[in-house]
C-alpha positions, 0 to 999 in steps of 0.5 A: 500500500505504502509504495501505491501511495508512492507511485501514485504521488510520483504519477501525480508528480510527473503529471504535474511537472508535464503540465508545467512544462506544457504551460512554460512551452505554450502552444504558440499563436498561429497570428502572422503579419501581412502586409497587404492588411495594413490600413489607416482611420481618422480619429473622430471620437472627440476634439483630437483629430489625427490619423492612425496605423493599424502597424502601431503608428498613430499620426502622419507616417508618409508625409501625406496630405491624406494623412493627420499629425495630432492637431488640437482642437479637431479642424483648428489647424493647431499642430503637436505632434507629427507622429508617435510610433511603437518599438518592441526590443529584445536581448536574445541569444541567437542560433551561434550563440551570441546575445544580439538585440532585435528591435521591431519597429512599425516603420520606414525598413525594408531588407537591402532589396528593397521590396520586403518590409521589415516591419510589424504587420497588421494580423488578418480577423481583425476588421472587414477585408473590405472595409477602408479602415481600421475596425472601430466601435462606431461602424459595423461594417469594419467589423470582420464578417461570418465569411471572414471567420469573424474575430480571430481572437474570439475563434475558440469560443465554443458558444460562439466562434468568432463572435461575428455581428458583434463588437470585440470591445476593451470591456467584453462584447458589444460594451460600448463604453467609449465614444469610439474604440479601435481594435487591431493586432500587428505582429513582428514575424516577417522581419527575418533578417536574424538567425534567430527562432523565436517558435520552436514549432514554426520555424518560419515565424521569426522577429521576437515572436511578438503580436500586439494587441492595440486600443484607442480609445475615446470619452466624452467626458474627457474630450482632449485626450486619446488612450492607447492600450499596447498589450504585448504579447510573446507569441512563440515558445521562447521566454524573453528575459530582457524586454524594452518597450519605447515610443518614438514621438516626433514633436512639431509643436506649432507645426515649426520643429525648430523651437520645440521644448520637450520636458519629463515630470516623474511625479506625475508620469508624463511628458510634455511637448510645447512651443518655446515663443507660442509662434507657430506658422500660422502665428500666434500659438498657445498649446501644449502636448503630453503623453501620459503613463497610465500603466507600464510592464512590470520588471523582472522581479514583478514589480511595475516600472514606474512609468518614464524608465529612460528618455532620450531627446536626439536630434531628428533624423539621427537613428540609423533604422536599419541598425537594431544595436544601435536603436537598442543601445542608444535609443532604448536603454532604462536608466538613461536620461539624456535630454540635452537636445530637448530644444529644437528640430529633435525626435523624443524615444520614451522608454519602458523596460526592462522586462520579462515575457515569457512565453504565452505570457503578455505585459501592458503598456497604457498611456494617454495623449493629453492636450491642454492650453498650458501645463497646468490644465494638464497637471490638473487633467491628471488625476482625472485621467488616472482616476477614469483609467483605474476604475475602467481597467477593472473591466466589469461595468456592472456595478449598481451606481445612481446620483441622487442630489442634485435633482434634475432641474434644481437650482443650487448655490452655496454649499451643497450636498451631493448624494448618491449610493454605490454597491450598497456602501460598500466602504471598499469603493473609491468615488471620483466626481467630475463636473460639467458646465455646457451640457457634457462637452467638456467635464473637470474634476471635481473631487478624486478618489472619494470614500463611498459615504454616500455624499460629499458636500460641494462649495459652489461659490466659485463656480460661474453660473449657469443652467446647464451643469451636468455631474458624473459620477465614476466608482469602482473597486477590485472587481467592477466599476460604473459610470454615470451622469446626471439624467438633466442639467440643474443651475448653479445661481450664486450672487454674481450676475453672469451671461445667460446661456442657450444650447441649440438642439436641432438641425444637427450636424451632418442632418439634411433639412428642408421646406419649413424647419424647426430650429430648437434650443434650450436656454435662459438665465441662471439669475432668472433675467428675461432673455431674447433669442437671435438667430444667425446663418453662415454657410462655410464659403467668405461673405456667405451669412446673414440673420435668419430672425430677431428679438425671439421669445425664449419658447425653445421653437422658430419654424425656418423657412429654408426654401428662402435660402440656397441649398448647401452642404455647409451650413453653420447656424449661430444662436444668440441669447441676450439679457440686455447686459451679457450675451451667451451663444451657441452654434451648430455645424455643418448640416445640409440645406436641400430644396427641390429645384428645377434644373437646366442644363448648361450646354444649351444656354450658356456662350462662353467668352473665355477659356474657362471651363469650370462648371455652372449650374442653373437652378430655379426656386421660384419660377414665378418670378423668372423673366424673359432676360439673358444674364452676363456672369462676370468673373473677378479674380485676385491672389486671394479669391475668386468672385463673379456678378451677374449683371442683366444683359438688357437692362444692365442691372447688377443683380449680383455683386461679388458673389464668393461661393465658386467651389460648387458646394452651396448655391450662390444668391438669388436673382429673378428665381434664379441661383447659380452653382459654379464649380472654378476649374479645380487644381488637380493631378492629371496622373495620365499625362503627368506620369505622377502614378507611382505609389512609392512617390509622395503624393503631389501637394499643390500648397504654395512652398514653404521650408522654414522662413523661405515662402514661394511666390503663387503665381497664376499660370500653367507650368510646363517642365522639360526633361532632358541631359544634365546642362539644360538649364540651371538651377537658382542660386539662393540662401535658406534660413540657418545659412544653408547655402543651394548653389547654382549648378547644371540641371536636367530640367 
């Protein structure tokens, strides 16, 4: 009996020993970059507007006018950052047995011919073959389809392989927590260069063996701020002792490199990007930029880096990208802080290491790229940021919330008492308050890490008045967490006479609207004053607005008579409230006005007197009032702009003068029932004739020409250029900014 036991313990023993040696090979991930899934997106969730890579670049990677750097607030034109882009480096021993450094890039490598990219590729199940972009939680027809398998990383699910006609979400299926999420993996298994083999299964798998699963992510109430999740996985059968992972941020605060000042705060985890004179190239320029740790691997010895390990600030263009060791050695390395090019036209290698991974196994990088006007809105963006990320990394929106004072409608001032209730009171629950002043565009901490008592008293005597104050509550504990705001807005009115305030709620952006429309708002005075309503049009072309309607009643309601207007796509509307002291407003962009009309066809009444060939339109919107008149288009144009009148060819009236709107998106003014729509001859690449078709060469930018100080001439004219032998001609002697000296010499065109 006794060597039973014996045998049966050893049984279990080397069963034992054969699971963990099962768990320490891993069954590796059959995921495998390709080339031809690499795809890009826009970001549209909130106020950041830039252009991401499902290969781990988030920004502009080509130079491409298609592509966006970071730009804040989204159409502003206000430039930061010109991209920010992921490295994954290891320290393996290699087949010879000799320790080398792999470092996988997203980017700009290819092998010495040329025609093979070096570089993390995206992995195929992760969006709609057919779909131009990058799958996102807003638009189904990204996710991958029934005949696509579905989601790659759902294919084991025995209840629903592929989870097909659902969103693959951060916080479990179809969670739509964000205001929008991106979700791809991109792998390093085609950069083949090293005799190294990272799968033991597979030899064709090569790189480090490493798939990483990518998140961005956007709140609406944290509306400056973009979050990216890396989860880096070691997908072969090899541990990885020694891991660094390093972002490469190009900086062009103001969209002029060569003042740029980057800084690190240790305390608070973060790095800052700004302008050293607040001029940038459209001039004056306020802004600052900043890439927020949120979570970073943990070291060797289980414990999480403190988010900024090392920080290098070079140069640009000083990184050999072909050269692992020296990316590794210079760029990389934990513990080194060299900052001594942090000012001017310099690249920043932000570093997180280093760290094991073992196979099968994953670590998480989590940052933020955080916008403010100055450091200080950033510093005082942090706690809120920090806090939202710990309650939503628990990963479980389940926990029973609600917000009970204020009441909807309310007025408060003073001290007031905000109550709710959270798990029962569970005391092991945090609470974080944020407050917003214009309806949930924009939220602000209000108070960090709460105990769950049940209330917190607020001193609103410093906050401005208004009538349109939301708050949001965020709690969590170890397990679960929830977000919630208030149902409706309630007032804050304390003794300082403030601006009434009006919020417009229809037409909305993007809507088609027609005949009789109902423009509606919500507004008033926290103070309680008697207010008027005026409303105002604007469409996006120079000299296109004017008043819709005056001196309202504030009843919420004006039936406009759109059939009085022209029809364009980019309509704006301005409401302006006034109580005869202060004046609030609020306006709405774009929507489309669209009437019927009656149309005729230009080639049978149109002579034309010049070589122009741009496109115009009749259309007729009252044909009551049409006259038995022909009608001369006179056409004005300058350096800045193109305008016509349109003059009566009897009477020679001018029945329009200076008309802008030339670029066939909006009606222009009306005359005897008659508006036109011109379209001026467009400035475009012919790739035919030109030959400018090969999709290895920049995209052609027909933008005046700028390189620092230096701004070219525009000039009004066609351009014809001739190639032939080197002596043709010869080029222009002149001298750039910084005293880089072009000399004359022989040319081939």
């Amino acid at each position: 009996m006794k060597k039973f036991r014996v045998l049966t313990n050893f049984i279990l023993l080397t069963l034992l020993l054969n699971v963990s040696s099962l768990f320490s090979q891993y069954m590796p991930s059959l995921e495998r970059g390709v080339s031809s899934e690499r795809n890009k997106s826009s970001l549209t969730g909130n106020n950041v507007e830039a252009t991401i890579f499902n290969f781990g670049v988030a920004g502009n990677e080509t130079g491409s006018i298609s592509e966006s750097m970071f730009k804040w607030p989204a159409n502003s034109g206000e430039m930061y950052i010109y991209f920010i882009q992921l490295f994954v480096g290891g320290e393996v021993v290699d087949e010879e047995g000799n320790s080398i450094q792999i470092v996988s890039i997203p980017s700009y490598r290819t092998d010495d011919s040329g025609t093979k990219k070096w570089t993390f590729q995206p992995v195929p199940g992760y969006r709609n073959g057919s779909f131009n972009g990058i799958a996102n939680s807003i638009n189904k027809l990204s996710w991958p389809t029934m005949d696509q398998g579905g989601w790659a990383d759902k294919y084991d699910d025995l209840n629903d392989p592929g989870w097909i006609g659902s969103w693959n979400g951060f916080l479990g299926r179809d969670n739509f927590f964000a205001q929008q999420e991106f979700y791809y993996h991109m792998s390093d298994d085609r950069y083949d260069r090293y005799e190294y083999y990272p799968d033991s299964t597979d030899l064709s798998r090569k790189g480090l063996g490493i798939v990483v699963s990518q998140r961005i992510f956007m709140l609406d109430f944290l509306p400056d701020e973009v979050f990216f999740i890396s989860d880096i996985y070691n997908a072969g059968t090899k541990d990885l002792e020694k891991v660094v992972s390093t972002l490469w941020v190009a900086d062009l605060v103001g969209g002029d490199s060569n003042d740029d000042i980057v800084e690190n705060d240790s305390l608070r985890q973060t790095v800052y990007f700004r302008d050293m004179d607040n001029y940038g190239i459209n001039g004056p320029f306020s802004g600052i930029a900043s890439i927020m740790y949120l979570e970073t691997p943990f070291n060797s010895l289980g414990l999480s880096e403190t988010g900024v390990s090392g920080m290098v600030v070079k140069p640009a263009a000083s990184m050999n990208i072909n050269d692992d060791t020296h990316i590794w050695n210079s760029f990389m390395k934990p513990g080194v802080f060299d900052i001594s090019s942090s000012y001017g036209d310099s690249d920043t290698y932000i570093s997180n290491g280093y760290f094991s991974l073992p196979a099968g196994q994953k670590q998480r990088l989590a940052y933020a790229v955080v916008f403010a006007k100055d450091k200080k809105a950033l510093e005082r963006k942090n706690r809120l940021i920090n806090s939202v990320y710990d309650a939503i990394k628990t990963g479980s929106q389940t926990m029973p919330v609600s917000l009970i004072n204020p009441a909807n409608s309310a007025i408060v001032s003073g001290r007031t008492e905000i109550k709710w209730t959270a798990k029962n009171s569970d005391p092991d629950v945090l609470i974080s308050l944020t407050l917003s002043k214009d309806g949930g565009k924009s939220w602000n901490m209000l108070a960090d890490k709460l105990p769950n008592s049940g209330s917190y008293f607020w001193y609103t005597d410093d906050v401005e008045d208004g009538i349109f104050n939301k708050l949001k509550l965020i709690a969590w504990d170890q397990d679960e967490f929830n977000i919630v705001e208030s149902d409706s807005f309630f007032t804050i009115n304390n003794s300082e006479e403030r601006a009434p305030q009006i919020k417009v709620s229809s037409p909305h952006k993007n809507e088609v609207i027609s005949g009789m429309y109902p423009i509606r708002w919500m507004g008033g005075d926290a103070d309680g004053n008697t207010v008027a309503i005026n409303l105002f049009y604007e469409i996006d072309a120079p000299g296109q607005r004017g008043i819709i309607v005056k001196n309202l009643d504030n009843d919420g309601r004006y039936f406009w008579d759109t059939q009085l207007f022209p029809n364009s796509a980019n309509y704006k509307i301005k409401a302006v409230i006034t109580d005869a002291d202060f004046v609030g407003v609020d306006s709405v962009q774009y929507f489309e006005i669209s009437n019927t009309r009656k149309y005729l066809d230009e080639n049978d009444i149109i002579e034309r007197n010049t070589i122009g060939t741009g496109k115009i339109d009749i259309n007729i919107f009252d044909d009551s009032l049409l006259k038995n008149y022909g009608y001369l288009v006179k056409f004005h144009q300058n350096d800045l702009s193109t305008t016509y009148d349109v003059i009566n060819s009897q009477t020679q009236d001018t029945l329009v003068r200076g008309a802008t709107e030339v670029k066939g998106i909006s009606e222009g003014p009306g005359f005897d029932g008659i508006r036109l729509v011109i379209k001026d001859d467009p400035l475009e690449l012919n790739t035919d004739m030109s030959f400018w078709n090969n999709e290895s060469v920049f995209e052609f930018d027909f933008k005046q020409f700028q390189f620092l100080d230096l701004l070219g001439i525009p000039e009004l004219t066609d351009y014809v250029i001739e190639f032939g032998n080197v002596g043709i001609d010869t080029s222009t002697y002149f001298v750039l900014p910084l005293n880089i000296v072009s000399p004359e010499k022989p040319v081939n065109f």
